[in-house]
C-alpha positions as protocol buffer text, in pm:
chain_id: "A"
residue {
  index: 1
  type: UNK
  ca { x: -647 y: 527 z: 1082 }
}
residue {
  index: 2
  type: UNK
  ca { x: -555 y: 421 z: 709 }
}
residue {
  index: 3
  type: UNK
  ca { x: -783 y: 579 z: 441 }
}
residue {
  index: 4
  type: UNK
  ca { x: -844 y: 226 z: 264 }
}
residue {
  index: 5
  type: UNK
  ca { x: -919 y: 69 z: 628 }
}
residue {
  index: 6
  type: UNK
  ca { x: -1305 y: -3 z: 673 }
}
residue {
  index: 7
  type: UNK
  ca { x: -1496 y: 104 z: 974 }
}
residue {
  index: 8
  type: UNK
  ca { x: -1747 y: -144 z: 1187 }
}
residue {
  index: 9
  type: UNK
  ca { x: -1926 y: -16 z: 1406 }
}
residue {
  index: 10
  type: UNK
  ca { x: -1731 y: 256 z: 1486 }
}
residue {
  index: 11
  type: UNK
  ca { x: -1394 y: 68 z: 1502 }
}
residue {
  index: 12
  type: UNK
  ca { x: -1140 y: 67 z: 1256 }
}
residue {
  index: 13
  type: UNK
  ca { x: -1080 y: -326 z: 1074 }
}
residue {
  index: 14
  type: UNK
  ca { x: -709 y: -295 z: 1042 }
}
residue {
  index: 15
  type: UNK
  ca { x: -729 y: -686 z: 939 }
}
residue {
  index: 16
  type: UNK
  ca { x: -901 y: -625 z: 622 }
}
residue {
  index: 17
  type: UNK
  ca { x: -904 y: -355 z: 332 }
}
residue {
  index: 18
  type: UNK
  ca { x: -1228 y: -174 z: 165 }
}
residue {
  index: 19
  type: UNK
  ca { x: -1259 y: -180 z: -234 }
}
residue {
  index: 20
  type: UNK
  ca { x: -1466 y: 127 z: -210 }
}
residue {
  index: 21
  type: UNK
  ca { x: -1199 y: 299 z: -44 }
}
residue {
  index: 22
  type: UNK
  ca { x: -930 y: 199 z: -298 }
}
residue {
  index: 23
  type: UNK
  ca { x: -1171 y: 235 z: -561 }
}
residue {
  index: 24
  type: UNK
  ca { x: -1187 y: 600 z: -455 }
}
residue {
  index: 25
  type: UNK
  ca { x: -795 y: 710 z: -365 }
}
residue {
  index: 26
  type: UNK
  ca { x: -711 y: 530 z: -709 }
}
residue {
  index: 27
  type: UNK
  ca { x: -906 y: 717 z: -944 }
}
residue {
  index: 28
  type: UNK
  ca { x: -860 y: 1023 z: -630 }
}
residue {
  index: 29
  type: UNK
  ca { x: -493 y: 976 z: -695 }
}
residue {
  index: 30
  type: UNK
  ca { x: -486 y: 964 z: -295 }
}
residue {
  index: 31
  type: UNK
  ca { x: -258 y: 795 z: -57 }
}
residue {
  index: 32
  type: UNK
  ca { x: -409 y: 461 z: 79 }
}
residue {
  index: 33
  type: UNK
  ca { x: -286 y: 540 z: 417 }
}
residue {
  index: 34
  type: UNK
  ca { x: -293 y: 924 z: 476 }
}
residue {
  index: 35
  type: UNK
  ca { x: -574 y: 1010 z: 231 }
}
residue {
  index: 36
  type: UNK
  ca { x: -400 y: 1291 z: 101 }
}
residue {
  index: 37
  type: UNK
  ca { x: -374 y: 1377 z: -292 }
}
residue {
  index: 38
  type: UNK
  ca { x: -72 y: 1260 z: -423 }
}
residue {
  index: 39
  type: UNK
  ca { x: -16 y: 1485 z: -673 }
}
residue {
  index: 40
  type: UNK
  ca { x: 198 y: 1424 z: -970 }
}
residue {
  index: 41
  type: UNK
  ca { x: 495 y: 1326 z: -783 }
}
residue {
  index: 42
  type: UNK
  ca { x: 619 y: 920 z: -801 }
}
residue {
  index: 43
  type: UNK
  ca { x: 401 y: 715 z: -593 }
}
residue {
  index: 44
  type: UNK
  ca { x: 522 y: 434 z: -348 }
}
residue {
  index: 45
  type: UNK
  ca { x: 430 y: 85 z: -247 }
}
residue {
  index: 46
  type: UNK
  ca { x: 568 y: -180 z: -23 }
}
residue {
  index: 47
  type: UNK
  ca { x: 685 y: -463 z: -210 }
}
residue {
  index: 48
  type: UNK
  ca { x: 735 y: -825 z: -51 }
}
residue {
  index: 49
  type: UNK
  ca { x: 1016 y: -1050 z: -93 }
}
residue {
  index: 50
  type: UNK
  ca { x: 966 y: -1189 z: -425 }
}
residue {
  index: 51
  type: UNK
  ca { x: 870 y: -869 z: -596 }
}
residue {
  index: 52
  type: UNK
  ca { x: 1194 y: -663 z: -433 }
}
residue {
  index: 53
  type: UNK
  ca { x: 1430 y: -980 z: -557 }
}
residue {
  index: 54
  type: UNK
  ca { x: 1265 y: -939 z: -925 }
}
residue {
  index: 55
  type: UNK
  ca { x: 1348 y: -526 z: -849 }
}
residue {
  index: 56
  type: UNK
  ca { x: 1643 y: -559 z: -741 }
}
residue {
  index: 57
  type: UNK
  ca { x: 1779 y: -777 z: -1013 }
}
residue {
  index: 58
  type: UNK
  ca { x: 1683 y: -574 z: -1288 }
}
residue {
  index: 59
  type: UNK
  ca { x: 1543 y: -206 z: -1148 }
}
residue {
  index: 60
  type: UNK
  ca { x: 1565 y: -8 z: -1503 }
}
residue {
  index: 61
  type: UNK
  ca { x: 1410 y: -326 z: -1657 }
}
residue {
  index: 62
  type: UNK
  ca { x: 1123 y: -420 z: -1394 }
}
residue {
  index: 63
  type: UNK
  ca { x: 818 y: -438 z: -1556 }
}
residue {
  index: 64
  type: UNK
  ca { x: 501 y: -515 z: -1311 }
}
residue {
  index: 65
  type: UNK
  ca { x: 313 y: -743 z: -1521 }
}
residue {
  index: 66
  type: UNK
  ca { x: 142 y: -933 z: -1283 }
}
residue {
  index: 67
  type: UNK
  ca { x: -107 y: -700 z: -1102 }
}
residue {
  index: 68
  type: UNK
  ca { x: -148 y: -649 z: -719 }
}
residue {
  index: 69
  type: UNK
  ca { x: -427 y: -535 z: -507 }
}
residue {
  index: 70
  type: UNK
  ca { x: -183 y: -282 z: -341 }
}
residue {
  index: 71
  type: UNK
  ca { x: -252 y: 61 z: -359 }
}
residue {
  index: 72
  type: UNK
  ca { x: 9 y: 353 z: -351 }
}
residue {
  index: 73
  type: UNK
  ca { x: 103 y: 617 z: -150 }
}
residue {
  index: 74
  type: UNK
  ca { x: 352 y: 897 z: -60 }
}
residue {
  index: 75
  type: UNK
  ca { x: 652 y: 805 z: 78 }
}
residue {
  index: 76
  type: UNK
  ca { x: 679 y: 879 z: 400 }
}
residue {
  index: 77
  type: UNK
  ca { x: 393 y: 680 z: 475 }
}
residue {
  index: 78
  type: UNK
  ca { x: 460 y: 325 z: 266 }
}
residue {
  index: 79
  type: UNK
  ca { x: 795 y: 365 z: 521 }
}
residue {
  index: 80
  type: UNK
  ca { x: 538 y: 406 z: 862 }
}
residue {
  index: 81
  type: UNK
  ca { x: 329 y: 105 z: 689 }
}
residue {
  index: 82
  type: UNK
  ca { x: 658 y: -88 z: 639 }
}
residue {
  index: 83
  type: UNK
  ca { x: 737 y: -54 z: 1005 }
}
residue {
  index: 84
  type: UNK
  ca { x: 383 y: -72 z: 1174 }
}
residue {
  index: 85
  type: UNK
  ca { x: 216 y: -312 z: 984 }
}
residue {
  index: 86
  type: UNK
  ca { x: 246 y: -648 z: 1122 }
}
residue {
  index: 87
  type: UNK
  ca { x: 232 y: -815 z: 768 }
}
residue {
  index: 88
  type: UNK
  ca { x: 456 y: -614 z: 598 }
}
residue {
  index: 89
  type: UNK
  ca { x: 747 y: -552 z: 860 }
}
residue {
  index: 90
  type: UNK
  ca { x: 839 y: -924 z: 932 }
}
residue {
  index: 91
  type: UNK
  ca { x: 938 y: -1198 z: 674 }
}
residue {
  index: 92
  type: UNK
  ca { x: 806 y: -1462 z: 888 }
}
residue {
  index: 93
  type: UNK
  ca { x: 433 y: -1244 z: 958 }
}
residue {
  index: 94
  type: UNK
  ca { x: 149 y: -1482 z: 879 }
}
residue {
  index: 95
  type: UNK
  ca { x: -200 y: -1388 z: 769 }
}
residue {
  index: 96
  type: UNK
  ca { x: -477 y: -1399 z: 1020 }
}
residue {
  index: 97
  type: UNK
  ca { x: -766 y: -1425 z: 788 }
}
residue {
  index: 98
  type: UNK
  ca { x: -793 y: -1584 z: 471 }
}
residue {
  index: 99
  type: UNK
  ca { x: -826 y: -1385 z: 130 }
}
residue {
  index: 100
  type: UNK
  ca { x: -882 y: -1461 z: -257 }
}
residue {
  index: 101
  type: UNK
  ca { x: -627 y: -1228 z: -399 }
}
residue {
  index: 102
  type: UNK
  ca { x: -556 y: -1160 z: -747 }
}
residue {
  index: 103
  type: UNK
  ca { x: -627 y: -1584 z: -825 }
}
residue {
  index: 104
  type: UNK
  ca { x: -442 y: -1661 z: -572 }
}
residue {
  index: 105
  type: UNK
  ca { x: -585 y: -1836 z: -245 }
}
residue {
  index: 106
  type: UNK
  ca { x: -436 y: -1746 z: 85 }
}
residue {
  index: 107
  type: UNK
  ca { x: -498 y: -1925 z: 392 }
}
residue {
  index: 108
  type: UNK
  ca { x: -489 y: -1816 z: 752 }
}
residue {
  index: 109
  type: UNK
  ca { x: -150 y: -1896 z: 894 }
}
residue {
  index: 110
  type: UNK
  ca { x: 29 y: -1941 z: 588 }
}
residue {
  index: 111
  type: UNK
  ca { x: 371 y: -1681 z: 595 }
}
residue {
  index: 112
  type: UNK
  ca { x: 433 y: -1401 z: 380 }
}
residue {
  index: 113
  type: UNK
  ca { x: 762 y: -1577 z: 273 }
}
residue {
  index: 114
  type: UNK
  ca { x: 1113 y: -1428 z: 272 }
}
residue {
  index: 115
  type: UNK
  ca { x: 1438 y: -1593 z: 195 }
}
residue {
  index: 116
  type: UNK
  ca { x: 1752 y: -1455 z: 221 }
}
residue {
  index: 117
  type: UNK
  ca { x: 1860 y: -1102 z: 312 }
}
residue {
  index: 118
  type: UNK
  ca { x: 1553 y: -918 z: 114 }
}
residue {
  index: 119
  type: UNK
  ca { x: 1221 y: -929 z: 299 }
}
residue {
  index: 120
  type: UNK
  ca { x: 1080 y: -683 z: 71 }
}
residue {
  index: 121
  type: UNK
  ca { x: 1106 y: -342 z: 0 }
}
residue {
  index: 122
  type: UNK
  ca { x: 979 y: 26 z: -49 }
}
residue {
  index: 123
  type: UNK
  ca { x: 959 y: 145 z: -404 }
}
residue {
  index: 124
  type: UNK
  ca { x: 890 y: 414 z: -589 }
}
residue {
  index: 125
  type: UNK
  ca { x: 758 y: 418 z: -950 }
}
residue {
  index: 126
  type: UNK
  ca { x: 697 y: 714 z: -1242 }
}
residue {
  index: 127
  type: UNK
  ca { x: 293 y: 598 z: -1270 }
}
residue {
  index: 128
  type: UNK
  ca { x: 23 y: 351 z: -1177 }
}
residue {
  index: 129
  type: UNK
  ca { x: -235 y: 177 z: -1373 }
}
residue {
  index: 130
  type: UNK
  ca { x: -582 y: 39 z: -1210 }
}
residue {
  index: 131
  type: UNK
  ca { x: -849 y: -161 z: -1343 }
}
residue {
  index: 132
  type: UNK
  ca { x: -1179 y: -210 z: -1184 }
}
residue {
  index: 133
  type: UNK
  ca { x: -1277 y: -588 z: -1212 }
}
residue {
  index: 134
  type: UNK
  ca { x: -1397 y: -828 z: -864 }
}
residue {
  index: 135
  type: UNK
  ca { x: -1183 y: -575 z: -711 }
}
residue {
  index: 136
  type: UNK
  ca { x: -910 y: -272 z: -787 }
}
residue {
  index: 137
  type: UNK
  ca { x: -595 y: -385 z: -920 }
}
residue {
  index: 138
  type: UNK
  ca { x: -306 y: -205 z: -971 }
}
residue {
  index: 139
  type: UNK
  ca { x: 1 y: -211 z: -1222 }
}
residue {
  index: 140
  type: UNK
  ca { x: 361 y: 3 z: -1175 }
}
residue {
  index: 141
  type: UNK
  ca { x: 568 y: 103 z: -1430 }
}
residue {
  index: 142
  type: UNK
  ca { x: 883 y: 309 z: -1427 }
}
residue {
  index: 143
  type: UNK
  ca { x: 1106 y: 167 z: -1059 }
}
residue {
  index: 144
  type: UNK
  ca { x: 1266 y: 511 z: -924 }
}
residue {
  index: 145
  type: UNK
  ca { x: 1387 y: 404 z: -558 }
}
residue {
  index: 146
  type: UNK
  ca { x: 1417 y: 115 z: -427 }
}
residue {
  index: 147
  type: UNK
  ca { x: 1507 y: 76 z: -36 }
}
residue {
  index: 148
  type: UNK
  ca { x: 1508 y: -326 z: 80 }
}
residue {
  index: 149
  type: UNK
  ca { x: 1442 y: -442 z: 424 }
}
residue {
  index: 150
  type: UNK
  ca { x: 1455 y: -776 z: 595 }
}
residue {
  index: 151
  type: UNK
  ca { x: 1264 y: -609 z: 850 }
}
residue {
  index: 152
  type: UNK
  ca { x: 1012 y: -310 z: 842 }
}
residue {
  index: 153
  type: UNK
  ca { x: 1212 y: -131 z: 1097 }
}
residue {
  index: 154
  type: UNK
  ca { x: 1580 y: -86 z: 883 }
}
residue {
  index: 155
  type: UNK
  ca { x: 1299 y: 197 z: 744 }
}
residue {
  index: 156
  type: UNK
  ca { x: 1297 y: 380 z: 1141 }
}
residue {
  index: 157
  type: UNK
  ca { x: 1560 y: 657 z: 1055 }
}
residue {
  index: 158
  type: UNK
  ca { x: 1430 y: 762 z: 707 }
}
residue {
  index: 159
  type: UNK
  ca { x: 1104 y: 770 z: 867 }
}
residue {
  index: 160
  type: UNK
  ca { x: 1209 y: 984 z: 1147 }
}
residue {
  index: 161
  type: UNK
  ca { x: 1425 y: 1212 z: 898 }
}
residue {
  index: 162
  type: UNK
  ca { x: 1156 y: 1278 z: 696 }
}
residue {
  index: 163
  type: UNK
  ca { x: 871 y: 1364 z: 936 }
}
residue {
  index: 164
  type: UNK
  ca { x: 1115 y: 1609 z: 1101 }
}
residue {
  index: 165
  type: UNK
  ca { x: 1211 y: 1770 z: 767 }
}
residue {
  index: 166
  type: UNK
  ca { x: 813 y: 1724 z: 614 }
}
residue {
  index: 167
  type: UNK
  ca { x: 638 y: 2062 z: 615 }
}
residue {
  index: 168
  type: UNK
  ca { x: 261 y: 2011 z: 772 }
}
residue {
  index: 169
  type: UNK
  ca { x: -18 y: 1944 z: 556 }
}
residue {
  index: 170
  type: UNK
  ca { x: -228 y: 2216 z: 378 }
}
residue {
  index: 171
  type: UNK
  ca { x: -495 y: 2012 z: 335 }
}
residue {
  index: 172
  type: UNK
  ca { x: -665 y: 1732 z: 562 }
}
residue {
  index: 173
  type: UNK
  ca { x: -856 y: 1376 z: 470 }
}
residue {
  index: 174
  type: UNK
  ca { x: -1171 y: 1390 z: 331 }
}
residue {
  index: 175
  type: UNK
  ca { x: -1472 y: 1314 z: 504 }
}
residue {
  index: 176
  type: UNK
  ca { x: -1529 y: 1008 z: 259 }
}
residue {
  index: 177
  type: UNK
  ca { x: -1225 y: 831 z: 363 }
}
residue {
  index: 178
  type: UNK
  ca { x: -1251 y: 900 z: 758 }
}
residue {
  index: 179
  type: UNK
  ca { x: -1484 y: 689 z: 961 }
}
residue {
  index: 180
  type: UNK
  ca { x: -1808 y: 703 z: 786 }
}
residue {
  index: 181
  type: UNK
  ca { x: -1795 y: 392 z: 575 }
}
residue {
  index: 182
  type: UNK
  ca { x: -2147 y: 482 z: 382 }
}
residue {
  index: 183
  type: UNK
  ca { x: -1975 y: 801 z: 248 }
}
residue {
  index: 184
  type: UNK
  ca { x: -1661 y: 603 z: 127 }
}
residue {
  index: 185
  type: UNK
  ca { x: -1908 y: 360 z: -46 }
}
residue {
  index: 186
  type: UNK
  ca { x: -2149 y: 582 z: -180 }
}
residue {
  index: 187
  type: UNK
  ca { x: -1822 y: 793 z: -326 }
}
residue {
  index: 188
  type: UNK
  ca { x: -1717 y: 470 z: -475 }
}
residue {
  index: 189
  type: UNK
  ca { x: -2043 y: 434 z: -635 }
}
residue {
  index: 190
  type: UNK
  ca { x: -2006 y: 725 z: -835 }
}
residue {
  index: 191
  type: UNK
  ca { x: -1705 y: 649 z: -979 }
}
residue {
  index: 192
  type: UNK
  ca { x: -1790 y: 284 z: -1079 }
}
């Protein structure tokens, strides 16, 4: 289960993403797929291939001006969503619903688009910035790390050496962001 993923009918809808729930881990400062605080520490995001290009070209100089509708998270898990999730671990995935996202129009079928040896990326930047408009956008500032892919699962041994060196969790999800999706809306509520 990902924290921003919406529940229907008692079934996670891993096609889609919840505002509420983004809404709620951004001004949480949570991860969008664990749930868990992130703390002060640099938060991550999976990048596709024109954003990791623009990166790589110019990492001390990147400045995310246009904003996304990604959320961040810890590390460890923007590297399991790089290699599970069927849009972000292929250059060739295409989308299976269509979405309005940040002006932009995407239709079912069209491909997330990769060229050359990038297919995006896993970064990690010094802060976020969200603003609350039709939906939660986010900007990055600050690139820290930046590991490229051509496909999610280059990411498989960093994965694997960090979950065996990662201490367990002293905390757990909050009820809000687990399957009952009139807590994670009436939590958003509050905060809007």
């Amino acid at each position: 289960m990902l924290a921003i993923t919406p529940w229907r009918r008692g079934v996670p809808d891993f096609a889609v993403t919840s505002p509420a729930r983004i809404l709620v881990c951004a001004v949480e400062r949570r991860c969008s797929i664990c749930g868990l605080a992130l703390g002060n520490a640099p938060v991550w995001r999976v990048v596709a291939a024109d954003e990791a290009i623009a990166i790589a070209m110019d990492p001390t100089g990147f400045e995310n001006v246009a904003s996304t509708v990604e959320p961040p998270g810890h590390r460890l898990c923007m590297l399991y969503a790089a290699v599970v999730c069927p849009w972000l671990t292929r250059p060739n995935a295409r989308r299976r619903l269509d979405a309005d996202v940040v002006g932009t129009r995407l239709a079912r079928g069209d491909a997330r688009g990769a060229t050359g040896e990038i297919g995006g990326a896993v970064v990690s930047f010094e802060r976020y910035e969200f603003a609350v408009g039709a939906r939660v956008e986010f900007r990055y500032r600050g690139p820290l790390d930046f590991r490229p892919h051509l496909l999610g699962e280059e990411h498989v041994p960093a994965l694997r050496e960090g979950v065996a060196g990662e201490p367990a969790p002293s905390e757990s999800c909050p009820p809000w962001l687990m399957q009952d999706e009139d807590a994670a809306s009436a939590r958003a509520q509050r905060y809007l």
